[in-house]
PyMOL CGO cylinders between C-alpha atoms (Angstrom):
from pymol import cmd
from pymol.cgo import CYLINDER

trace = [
    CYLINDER, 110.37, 119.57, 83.74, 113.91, 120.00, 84.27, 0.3, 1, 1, 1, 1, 1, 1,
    CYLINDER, 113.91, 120.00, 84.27, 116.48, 117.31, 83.33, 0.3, 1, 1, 1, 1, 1, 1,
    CYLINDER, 116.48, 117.31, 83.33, 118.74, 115.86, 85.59, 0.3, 1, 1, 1, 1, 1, 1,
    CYLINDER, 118.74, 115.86, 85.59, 116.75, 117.77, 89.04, 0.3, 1, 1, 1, 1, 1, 1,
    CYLINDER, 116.75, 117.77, 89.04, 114.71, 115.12, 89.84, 0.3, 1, 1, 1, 1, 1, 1,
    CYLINDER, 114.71, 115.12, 89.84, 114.89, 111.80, 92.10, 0.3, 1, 1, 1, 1, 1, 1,
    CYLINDER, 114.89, 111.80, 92.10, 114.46, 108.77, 90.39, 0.3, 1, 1, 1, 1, 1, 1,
    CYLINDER, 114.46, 108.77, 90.39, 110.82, 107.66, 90.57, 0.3, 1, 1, 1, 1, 1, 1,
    CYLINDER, 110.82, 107.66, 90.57, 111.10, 103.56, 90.91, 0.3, 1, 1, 1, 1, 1, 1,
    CYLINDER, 111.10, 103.56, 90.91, 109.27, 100.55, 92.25, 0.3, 1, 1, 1, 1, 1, 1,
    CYLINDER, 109.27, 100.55, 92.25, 110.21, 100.51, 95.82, 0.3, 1, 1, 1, 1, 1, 1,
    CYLINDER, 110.21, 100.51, 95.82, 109.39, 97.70, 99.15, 0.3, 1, 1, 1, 1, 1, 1,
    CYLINDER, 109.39, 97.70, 99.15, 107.94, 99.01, 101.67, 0.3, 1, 1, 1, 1, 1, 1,
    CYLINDER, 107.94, 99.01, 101.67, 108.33, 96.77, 104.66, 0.3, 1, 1, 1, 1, 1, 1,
    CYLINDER, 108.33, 96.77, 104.66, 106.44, 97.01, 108.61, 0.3, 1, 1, 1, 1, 1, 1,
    CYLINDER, 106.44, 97.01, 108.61, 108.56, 93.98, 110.43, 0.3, 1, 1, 1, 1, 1, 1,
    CYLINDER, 108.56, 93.98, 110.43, 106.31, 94.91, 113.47, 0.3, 1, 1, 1, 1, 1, 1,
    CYLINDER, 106.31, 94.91, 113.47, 103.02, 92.98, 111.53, 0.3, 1, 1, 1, 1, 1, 1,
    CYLINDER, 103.02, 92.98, 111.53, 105.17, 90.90, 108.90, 0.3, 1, 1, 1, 1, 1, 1,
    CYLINDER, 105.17, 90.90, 108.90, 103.72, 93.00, 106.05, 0.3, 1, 1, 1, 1, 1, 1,
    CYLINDER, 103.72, 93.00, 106.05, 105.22, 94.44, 102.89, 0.3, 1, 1, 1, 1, 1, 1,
    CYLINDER, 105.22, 94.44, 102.89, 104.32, 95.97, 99.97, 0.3, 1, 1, 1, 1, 1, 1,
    CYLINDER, 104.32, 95.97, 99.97, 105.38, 97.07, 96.36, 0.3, 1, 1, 1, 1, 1, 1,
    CYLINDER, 105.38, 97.07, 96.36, 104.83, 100.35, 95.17, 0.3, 1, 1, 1, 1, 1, 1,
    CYLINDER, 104.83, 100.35, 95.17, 106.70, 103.34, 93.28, 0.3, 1, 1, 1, 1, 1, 1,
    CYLINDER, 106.70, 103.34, 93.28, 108.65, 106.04, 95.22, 0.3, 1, 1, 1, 1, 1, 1,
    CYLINDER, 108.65, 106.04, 95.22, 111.32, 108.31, 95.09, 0.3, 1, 1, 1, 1, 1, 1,
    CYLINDER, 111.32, 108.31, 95.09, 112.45, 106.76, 98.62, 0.3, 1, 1, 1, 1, 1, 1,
    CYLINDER, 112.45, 106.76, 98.62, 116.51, 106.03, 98.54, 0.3, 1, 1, 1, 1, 1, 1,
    CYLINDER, 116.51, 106.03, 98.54, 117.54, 103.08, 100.43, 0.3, 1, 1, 1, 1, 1, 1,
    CYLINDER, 117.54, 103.08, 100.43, 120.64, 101.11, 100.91, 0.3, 1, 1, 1, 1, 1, 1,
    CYLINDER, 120.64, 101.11, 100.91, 119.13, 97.76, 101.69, 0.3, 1, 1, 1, 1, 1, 1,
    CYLINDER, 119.13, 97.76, 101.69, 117.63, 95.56, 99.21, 0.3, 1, 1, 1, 1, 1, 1,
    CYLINDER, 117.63, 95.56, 99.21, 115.22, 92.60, 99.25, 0.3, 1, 1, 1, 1, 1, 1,
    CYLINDER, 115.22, 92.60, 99.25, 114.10, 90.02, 96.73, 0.3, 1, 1, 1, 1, 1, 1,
    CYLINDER, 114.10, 90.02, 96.73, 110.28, 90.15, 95.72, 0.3, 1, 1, 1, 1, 1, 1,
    CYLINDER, 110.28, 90.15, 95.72, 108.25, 87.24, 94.90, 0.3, 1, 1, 1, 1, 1, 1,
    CYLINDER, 108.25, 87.24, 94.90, 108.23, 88.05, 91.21, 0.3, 1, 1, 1, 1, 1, 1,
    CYLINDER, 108.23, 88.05, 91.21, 111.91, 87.36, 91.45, 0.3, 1, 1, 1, 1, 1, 1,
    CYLINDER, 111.91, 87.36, 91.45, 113.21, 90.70, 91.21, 0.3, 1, 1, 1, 1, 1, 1,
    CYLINDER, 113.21, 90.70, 91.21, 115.69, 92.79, 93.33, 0.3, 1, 1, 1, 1, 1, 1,
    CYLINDER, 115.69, 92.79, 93.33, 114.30, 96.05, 94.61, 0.3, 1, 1, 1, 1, 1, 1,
    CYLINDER, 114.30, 96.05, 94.61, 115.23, 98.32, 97.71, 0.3, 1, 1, 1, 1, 1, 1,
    CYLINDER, 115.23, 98.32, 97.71, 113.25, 98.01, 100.97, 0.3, 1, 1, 1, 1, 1, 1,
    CYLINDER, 113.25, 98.01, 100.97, 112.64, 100.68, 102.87, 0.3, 1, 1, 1, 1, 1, 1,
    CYLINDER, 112.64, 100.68, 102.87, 111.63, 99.69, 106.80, 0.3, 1, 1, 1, 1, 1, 1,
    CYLINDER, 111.63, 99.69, 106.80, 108.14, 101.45, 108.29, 0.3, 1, 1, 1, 1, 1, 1,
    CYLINDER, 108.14, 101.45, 108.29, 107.35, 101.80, 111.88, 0.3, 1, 1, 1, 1, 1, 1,
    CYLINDER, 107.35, 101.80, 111.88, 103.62, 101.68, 111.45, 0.3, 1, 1, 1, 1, 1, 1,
    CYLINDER, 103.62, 101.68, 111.45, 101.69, 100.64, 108.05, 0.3, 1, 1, 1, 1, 1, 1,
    CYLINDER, 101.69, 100.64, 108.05, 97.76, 99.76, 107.28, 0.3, 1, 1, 1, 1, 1, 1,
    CYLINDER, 97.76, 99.76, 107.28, 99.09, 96.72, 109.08, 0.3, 1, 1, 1, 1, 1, 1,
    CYLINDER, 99.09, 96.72, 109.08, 100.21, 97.44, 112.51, 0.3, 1, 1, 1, 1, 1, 1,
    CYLINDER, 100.21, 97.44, 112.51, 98.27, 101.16, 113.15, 0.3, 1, 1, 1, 1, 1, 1,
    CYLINDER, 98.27, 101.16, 113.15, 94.91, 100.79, 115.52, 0.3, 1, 1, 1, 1, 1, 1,
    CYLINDER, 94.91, 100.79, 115.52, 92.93, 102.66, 113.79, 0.3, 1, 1, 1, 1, 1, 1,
    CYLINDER, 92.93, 102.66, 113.79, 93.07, 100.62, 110.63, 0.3, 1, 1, 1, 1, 1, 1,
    CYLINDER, 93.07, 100.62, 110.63, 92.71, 97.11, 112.69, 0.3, 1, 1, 1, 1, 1, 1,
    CYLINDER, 92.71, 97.11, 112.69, 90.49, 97.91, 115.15, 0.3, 1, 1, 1, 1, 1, 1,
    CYLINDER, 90.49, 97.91, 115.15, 92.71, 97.86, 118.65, 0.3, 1, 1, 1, 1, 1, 1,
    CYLINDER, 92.71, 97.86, 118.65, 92.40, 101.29, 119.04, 0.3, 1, 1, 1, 1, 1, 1,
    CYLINDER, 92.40, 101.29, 119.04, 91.87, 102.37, 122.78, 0.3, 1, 1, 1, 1, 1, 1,
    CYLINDER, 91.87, 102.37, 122.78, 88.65, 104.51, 123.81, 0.3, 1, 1, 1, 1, 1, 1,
    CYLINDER, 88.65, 104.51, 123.81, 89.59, 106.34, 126.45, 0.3, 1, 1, 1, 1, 1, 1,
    CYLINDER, 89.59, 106.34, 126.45, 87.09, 107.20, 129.42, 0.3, 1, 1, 1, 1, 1, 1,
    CYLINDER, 87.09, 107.20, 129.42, 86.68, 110.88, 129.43, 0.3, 1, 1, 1, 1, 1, 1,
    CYLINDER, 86.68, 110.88, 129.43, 83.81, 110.92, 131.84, 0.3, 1, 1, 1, 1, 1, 1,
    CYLINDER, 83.81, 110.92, 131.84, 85.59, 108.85, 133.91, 0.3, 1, 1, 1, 1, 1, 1,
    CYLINDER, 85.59, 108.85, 133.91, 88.68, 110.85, 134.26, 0.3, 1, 1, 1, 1, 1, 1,
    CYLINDER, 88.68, 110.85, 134.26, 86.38, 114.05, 135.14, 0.3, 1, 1, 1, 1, 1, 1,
    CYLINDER, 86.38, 114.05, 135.14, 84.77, 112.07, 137.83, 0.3, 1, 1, 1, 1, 1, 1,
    CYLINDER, 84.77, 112.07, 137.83, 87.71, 111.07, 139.40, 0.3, 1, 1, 1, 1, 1, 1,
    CYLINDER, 87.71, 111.07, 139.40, 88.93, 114.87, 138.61, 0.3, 1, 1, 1, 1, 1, 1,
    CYLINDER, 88.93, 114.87, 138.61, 85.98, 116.13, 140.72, 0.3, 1, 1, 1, 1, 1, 1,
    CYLINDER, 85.98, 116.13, 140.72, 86.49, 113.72, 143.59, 0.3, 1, 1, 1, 1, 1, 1,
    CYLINDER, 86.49, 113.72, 143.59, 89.96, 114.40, 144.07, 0.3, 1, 1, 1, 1, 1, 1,
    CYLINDER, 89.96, 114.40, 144.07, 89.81, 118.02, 143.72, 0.3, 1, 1, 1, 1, 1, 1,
    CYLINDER, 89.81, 118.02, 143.72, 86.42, 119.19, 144.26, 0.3, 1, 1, 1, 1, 1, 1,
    CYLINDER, 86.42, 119.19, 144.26, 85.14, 121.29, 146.46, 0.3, 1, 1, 1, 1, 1, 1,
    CYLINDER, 85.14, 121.29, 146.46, 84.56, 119.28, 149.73, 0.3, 1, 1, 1, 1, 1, 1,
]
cmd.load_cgo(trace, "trace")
């Protein structure tokens, strides 16, 4: 590899504030704010949206949607008479 061409690989917080869940991994993620970990070290967070945490699919709230239902209403609205 190249010197000097490449981000800095480094442990990195990843945070979801929507479930109160964060976790410590390596990235090459660049961030400006920084948060103290429980081992009592100083590394930068970087905020998610959605994580293993929050996301329906991995905690089960996930919506099944109706789709025989919606082409029954379909048909009675629009169907031939």
């Amino acid at each position: 590899m190249k010197k000097g061409i490449h981000p800095e690989y480094r442990p990195v917080v990843f945070r979801d504030a929507s479930a109160d869940y964060a976790f410590l991994t390596r990235s090459t993620a660049v961030s400006a704010k920084t948060v103290e970990w429980t081992d009592g070290n100083t590394y930068p967070v970087v905020d998610v949206d959605v994580s293993s945490a929050s996301h329906p699919f991995y905690t089960g709230r996930g919506r099944v949607i109706d789709t025989a239902g919606r082409v029954e209403k379909f048909k009675q609205r629009y169907g031939k008479s």
